[in-house]
C-alpha positions as CSV (number, residue, x, y, z in Angstrom):
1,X,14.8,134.9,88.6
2,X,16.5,138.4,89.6
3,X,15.1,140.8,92.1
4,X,15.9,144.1,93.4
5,X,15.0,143.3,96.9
6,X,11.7,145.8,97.6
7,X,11.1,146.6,100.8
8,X,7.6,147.7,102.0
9,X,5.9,149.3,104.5
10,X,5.7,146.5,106.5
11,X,8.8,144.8,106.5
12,X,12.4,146.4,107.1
13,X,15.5,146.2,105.0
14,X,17.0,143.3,107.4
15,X,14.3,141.2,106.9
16,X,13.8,141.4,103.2
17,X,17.3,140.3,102.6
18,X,17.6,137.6,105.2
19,X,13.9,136.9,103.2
20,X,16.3,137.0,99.9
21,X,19.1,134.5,100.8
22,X,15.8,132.2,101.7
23,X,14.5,132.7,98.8
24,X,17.9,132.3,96.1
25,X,18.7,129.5,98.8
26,X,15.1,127.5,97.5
27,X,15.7,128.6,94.1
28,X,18.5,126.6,93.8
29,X,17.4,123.5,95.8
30,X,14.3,123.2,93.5
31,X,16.4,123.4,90.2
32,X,16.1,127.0,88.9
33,X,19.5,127.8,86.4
34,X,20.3,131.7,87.8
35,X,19.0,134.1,90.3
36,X,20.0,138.5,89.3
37,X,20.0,141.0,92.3
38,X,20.0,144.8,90.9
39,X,21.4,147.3,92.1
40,X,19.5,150.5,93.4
41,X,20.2,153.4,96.2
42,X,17.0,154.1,97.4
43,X,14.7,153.6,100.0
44,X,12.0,151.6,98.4
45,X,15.1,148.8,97.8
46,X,17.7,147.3,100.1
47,X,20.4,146.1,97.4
48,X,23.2,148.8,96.8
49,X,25.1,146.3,97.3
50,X,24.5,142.8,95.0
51,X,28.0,141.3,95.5
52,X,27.9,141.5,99.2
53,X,23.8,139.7,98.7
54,X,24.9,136.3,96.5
55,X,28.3,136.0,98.7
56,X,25.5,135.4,101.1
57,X,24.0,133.3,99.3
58,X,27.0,131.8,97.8
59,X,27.3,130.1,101.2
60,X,23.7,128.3,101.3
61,X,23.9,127.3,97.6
62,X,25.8,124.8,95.4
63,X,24.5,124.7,91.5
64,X,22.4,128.0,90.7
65,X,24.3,131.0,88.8
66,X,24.5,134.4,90.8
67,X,24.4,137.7,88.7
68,X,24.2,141.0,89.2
69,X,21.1,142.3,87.2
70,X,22.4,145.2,86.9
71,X,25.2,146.6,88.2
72,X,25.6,150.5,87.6
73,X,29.1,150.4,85.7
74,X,28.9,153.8,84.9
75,X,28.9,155.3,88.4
76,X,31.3,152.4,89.7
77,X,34.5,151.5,89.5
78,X,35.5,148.8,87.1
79,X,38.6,147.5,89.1
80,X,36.4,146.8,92.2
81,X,33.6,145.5,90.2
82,X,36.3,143.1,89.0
83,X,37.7,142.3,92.5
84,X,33.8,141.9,93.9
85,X,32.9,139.4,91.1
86,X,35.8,137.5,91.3
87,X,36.1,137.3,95.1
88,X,32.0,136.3,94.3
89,X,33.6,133.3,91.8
90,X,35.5,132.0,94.2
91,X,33.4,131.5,97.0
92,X,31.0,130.1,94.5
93,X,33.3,127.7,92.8
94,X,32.5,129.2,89.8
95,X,29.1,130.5,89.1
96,X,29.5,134.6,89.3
97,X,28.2,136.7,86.7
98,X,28.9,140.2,86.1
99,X,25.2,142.0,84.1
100,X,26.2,145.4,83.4
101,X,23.9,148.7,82.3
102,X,22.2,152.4,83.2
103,X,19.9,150.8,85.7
104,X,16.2,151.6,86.1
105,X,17.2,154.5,88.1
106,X,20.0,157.1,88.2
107,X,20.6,158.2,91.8
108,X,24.1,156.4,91.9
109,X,25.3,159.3,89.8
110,X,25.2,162.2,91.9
111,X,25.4,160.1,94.9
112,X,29.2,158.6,93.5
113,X,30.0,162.1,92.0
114,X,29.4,161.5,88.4
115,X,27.0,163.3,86.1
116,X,24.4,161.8,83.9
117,X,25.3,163.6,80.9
118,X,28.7,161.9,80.5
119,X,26.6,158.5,80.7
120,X,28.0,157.4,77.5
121,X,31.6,158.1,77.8
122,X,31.4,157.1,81.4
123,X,29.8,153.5,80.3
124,X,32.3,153.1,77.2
125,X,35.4,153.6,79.2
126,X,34.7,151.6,81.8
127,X,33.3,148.7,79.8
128,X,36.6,148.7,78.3
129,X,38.6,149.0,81.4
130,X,36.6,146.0,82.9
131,X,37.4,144.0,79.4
132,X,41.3,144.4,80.4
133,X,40.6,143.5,84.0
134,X,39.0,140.4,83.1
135,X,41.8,139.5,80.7
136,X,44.8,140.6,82.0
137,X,46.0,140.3,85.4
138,X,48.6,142.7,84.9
139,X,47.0,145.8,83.5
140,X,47.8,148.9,81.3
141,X,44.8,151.5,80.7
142,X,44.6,154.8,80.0
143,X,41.6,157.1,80.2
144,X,39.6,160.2,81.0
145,X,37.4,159.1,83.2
146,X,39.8,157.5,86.1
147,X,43.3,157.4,87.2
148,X,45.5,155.4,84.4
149,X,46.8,152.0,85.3
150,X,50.9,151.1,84.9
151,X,51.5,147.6,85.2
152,X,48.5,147.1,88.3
153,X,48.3,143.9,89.4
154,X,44.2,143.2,89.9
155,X,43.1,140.2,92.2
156,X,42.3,138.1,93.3
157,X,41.8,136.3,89.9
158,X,38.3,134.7,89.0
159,X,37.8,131.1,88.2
160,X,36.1,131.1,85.6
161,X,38.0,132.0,82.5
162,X,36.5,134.2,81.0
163,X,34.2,135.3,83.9
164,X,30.8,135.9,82.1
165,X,29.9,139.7,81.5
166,X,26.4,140.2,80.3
167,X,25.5,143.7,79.5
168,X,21.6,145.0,80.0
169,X,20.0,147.1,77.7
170,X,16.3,148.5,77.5
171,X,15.4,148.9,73.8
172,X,17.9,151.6,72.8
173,X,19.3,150.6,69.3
174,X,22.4,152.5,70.2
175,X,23.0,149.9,73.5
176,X,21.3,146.7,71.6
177,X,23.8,147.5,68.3
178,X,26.7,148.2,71.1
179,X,26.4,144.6,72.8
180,X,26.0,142.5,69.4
181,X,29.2,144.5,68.0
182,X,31.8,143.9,70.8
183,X,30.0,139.8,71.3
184,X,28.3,140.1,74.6
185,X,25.3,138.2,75.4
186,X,22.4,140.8,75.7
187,X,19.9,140.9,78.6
188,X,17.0,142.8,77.4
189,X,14.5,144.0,79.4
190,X,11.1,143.8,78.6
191,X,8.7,145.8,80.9
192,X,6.1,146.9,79.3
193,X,4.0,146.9,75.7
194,X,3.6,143.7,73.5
195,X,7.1,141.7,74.0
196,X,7.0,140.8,70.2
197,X,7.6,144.2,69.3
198,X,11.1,144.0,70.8
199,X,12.0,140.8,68.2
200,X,13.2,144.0,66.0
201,X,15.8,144.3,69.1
202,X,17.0,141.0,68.8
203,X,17.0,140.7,65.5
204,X,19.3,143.9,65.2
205,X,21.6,142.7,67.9
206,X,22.5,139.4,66.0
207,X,22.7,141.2,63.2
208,X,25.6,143.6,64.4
209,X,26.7,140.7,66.0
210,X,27.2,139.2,62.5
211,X,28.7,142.1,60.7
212,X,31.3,142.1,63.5
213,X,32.0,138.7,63.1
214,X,31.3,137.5,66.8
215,X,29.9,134.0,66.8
216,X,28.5,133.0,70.3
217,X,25.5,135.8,70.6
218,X,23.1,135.1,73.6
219,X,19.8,136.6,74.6
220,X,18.3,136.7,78.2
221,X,14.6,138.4,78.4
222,X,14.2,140.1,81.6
223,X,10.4,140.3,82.6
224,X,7.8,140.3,85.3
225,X,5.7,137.4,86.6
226,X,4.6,135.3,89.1
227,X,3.3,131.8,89.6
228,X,0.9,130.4,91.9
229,X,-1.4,127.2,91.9
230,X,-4.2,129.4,90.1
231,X,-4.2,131.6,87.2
232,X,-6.7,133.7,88.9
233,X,-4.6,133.5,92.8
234,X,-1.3,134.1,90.9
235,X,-3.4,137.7,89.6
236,X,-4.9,138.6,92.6
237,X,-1.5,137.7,95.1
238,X,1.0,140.1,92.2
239,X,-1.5,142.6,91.4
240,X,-1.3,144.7,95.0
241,X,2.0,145.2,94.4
242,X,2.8,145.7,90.9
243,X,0.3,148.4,91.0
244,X,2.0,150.0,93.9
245,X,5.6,150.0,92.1
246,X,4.6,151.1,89.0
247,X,2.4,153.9,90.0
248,X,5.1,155.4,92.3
249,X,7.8,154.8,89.7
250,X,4.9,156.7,87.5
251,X,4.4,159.4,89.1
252,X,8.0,159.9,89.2
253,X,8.5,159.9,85.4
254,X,4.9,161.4,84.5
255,X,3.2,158.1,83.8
256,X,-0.5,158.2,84.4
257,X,-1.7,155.2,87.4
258,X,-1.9,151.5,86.8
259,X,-5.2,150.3,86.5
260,X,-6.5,146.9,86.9
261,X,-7.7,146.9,83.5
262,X,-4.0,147.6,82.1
263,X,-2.8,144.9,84.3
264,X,-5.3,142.2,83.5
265,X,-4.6,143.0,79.9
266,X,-1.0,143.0,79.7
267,X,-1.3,139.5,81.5
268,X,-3.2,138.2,78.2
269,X,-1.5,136.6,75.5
270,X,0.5,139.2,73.9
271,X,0.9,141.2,77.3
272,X,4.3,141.7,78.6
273,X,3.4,140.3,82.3
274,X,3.9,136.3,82.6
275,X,1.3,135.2,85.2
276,X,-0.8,132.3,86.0
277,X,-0.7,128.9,87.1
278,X,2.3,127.0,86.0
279,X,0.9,125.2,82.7
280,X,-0.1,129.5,81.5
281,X,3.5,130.6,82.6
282,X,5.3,127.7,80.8
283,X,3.3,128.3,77.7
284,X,4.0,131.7,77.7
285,X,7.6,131.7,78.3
286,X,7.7,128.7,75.5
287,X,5.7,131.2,73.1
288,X,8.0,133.9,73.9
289,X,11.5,131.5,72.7
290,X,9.4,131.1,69.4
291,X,9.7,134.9,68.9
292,X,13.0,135.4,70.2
293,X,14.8,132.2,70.0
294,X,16.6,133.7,73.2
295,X,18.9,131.7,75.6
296,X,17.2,132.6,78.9
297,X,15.2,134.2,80.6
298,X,15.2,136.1,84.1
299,X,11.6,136.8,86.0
300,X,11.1,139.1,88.4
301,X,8.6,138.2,90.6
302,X,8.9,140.2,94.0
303,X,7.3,143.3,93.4
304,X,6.6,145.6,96.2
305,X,5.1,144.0,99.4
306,X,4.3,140.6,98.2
307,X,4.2,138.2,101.2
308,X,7.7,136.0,101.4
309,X,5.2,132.8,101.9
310,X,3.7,133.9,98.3
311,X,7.3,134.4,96.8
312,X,8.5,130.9,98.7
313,X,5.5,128.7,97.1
314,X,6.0,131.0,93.6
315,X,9.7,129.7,93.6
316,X,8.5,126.3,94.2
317,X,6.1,125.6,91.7
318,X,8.6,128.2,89.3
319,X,11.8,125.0,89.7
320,X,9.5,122.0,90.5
321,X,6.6,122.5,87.5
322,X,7.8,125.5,85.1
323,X,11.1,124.9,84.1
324,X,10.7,121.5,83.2
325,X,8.2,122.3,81.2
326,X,9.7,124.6,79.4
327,X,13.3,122.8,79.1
328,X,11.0,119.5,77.8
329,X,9.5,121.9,75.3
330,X,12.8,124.4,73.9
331,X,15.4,121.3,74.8
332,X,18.7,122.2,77.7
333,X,18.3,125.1,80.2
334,X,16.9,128.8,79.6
């Protein structure tokens, strides 16, 4: 699962991440493999912060993975990404990941000092600088984009070795080709339209995988959905909210509305929403490794105001009757 940590109108930023540790803190207990917290910097979401969110829940778990999903790399600063993620590592005993990428939004860019239009030379450098950081603990580096490093020493050291970097993309070629080149697992997001439409994505990040000769190329999906006992209860509980999200985010970027029509559609079989009871959200996430052959796959489920008693019993059914259904059917974890 991976969550930005929406707050609505009726519940304050405290509360929805003390909801949150809750919530990764059931995840793991009922068997669930990873749980994403994305980064964001604005009101309608109370995680700028995701390293300082699964230390938290580092504490109150033992087995799940905790990722960021993403964190903003071109507006931060690689050597204290490193030093969050690993300090994250340790307290974990090993089960940080690092998911880098734009972001759904960009207001970290002014708000850090950095301007969008240098996106790609900001995201380049620094993916390289946190390569070195992650491989060397004493480093060299030289750039345009920050202060060089002469001989820094960066710690504290992760335990894993290497600790996992994961880098997000949204269907640009440019980012999907970029990822299968340099051998990083991919996370793509799929948000909207017919998800099999995005196999081309996969299929061109394996192949530049290939051509650069990196071997161990894996795919995440990152979606929406929700569970509930009912196909038709699991509709009605996510649909209040998803609406509300995607029309503001809409209106923002000159979308027209959600309708209900749009969402009971993209719920269908070749929608892009995974929702239903958990027999229709194991098949569909089964259906969608037949396209994609992918790895894993991250759902976001807490969109907007949903009740925490709705995201608790969504978790539940989500470890306890999902993902063994699906791991019976596609064989290991996802």
């Amino acid at each position: 699962m991976y969550t930005f940590a929406d707050i609505g109108p009726t519940i304050s930023a405290g509360q929805r991440l003390n909801n949150l540790i809750e919530e990764i803190e059931l995840a793991d207990r009922v068997g669930l493999d990873v749980y994403g917290v994305g980064e964001h910097h604005r009101p309608d979401y109370a995680a700028s912060a995701p390293a300082v969110v699964l230390a938290a829940a580092a504490a109150r778990t033992k087995n799940i993975r905790l990722t960021s999903a993403v964190t903003v790399l071109s507006s931060d600063d690689p050597v204290r990404v490193y030093q969050n993620f690993a300090t994250l590592d340790l307290l974990s005993d090993g089960r940080a990941e690092i998911m880098v990428g734009r972001g759904s939004f960009i207001e970290s860019f002014p708000l850090f000092g950095y301007d969008l239009n240098d996106y790609d030379v900001l995201f380049s450098e620094k993916l390289d600088l946190l390569l070195k950081l992650r491989e060397q603990e004493h480093v060299n580096w030289h750039g345009t984009i920050r202060a060089p490093l002469n001989n820094a020493g960066i710690y504290p050291r992760a335990k894993q070795n290497p600790l996992p970097i994961w880098v997000g993309v949204g269907g640009t070629p440019q980012s999907v080709v970029r990822a299968g080149t340099l051998g990083f697992p991919m996370a793509l997001a799929i948000i909207g339209g017919e998800p099999a439409r995005f196999k081309a994505h996969a299929d061109l990040y394996r192949e530049a995988g290939q051509r650069a000769g990196k071997k161990d190329l894996r795919l995440s999906l990152n979606m929406h959905g929700f569970v509930a006992d009912d196909a038709k209860q699991a509709r009605e509980q996510f649909f209040p909210g998803y609406q509300e999200v995607m029309t503001r985010i809409g209106h923002e970027r000159g979308w027209p509305p959600t309708t209900r029509a749009q969402f009971d559609a993209s719920c269908g079989p070749s929608g892009h929403l995974i929702i239903g009871n958990p027999k229709d959200v194991a098949d569909k996430i089964i259906g969608l490794h037949k396209i994609f052959g992918n790895d894993r796959i991250l759902v976001q489920m807490g969109l907007g105001s949903l009740p925490h008693r709705d995201m608790l019993r969504a978790i539940e059914l989500m470890g306890k009757e999902v993902a063994p259904l699906v791991r019976k059917a596609v064989g290991g974890k996802t």
